[in-house]
Structure formats: C-alpha cells, structure tokens
N, C-alpha and C positions, 0 to 999 in steps of 0.2 A: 504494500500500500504506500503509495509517495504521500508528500507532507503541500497541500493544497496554498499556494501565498493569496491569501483574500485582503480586497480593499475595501472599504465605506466609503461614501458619499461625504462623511465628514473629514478625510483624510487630505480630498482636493479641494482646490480652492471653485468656485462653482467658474469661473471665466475658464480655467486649466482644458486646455486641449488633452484629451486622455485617447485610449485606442481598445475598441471593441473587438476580441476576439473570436465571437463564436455570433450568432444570429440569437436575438431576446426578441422572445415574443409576448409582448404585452394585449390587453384585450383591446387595447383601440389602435395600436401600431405595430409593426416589426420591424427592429433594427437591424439591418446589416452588416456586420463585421466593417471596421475601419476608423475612421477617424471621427471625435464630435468631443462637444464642449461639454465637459463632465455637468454641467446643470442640464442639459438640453436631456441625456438618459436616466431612465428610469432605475428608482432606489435597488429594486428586482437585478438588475444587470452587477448592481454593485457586490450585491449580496450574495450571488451566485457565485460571485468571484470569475466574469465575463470580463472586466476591465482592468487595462493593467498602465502604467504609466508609460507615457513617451519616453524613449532615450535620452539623452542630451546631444545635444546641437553640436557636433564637432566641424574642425574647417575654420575656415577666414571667419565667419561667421559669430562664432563662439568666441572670438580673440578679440574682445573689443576693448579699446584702451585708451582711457583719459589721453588726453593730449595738450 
C-alpha cells in the first residue's frame, strides 16, 4: 500500500494556479485534468487528493533581480 500526499483547499492560496490530475466529477460540472485557479475547483477534488501543486518556474524566468 503506498502513502497517498493529500492537499486542502486551505493549504493554497484561492488566486494559486494549482494542477488537476485525474477528471472530478461534480453534480453540476466535470473537470478535466490540467490546469485552474485552486478557488475556481471544487472542495471534493481537494479532498480526494486530485490536486497537486505547480512546480516552480525554472529559467531566465525564475532569476529575477533587483537592479
């Protein structure tokens, strides 16, 4: 039996870009697998342990520096 890493809804910040792993079906919608604003899905996806956080940003991108 592996050891399951589950998130909460209070864990992200509600604006947090998060990443849907699996299809959540809810009784008025179904989510897709990919990418959405951790407010925008449903408590159910959290709790299932469906969502997992974004990587970080590596690259020029990442390296931003006072100047």
């Amino acid at each position: 039996m592996s050891i399951e890493h589950r998130y909460y809804r209070s864990t992200f910040l509600p604006t947090e870009v998060v990443e849907l792993r699996q299809i959540c079906f809810t009784p008025s919608r179904i989510f897709e697998p990919g990418k959405y604003i951790a407010g925008d899905l449903p408590a159910i996806a959290f709790e299932m342990g469906l969502v997992d956080r974004l990587p970080p940003i590596r690259g020029k991108n990442a390296e931003i520096r006072d100047r």
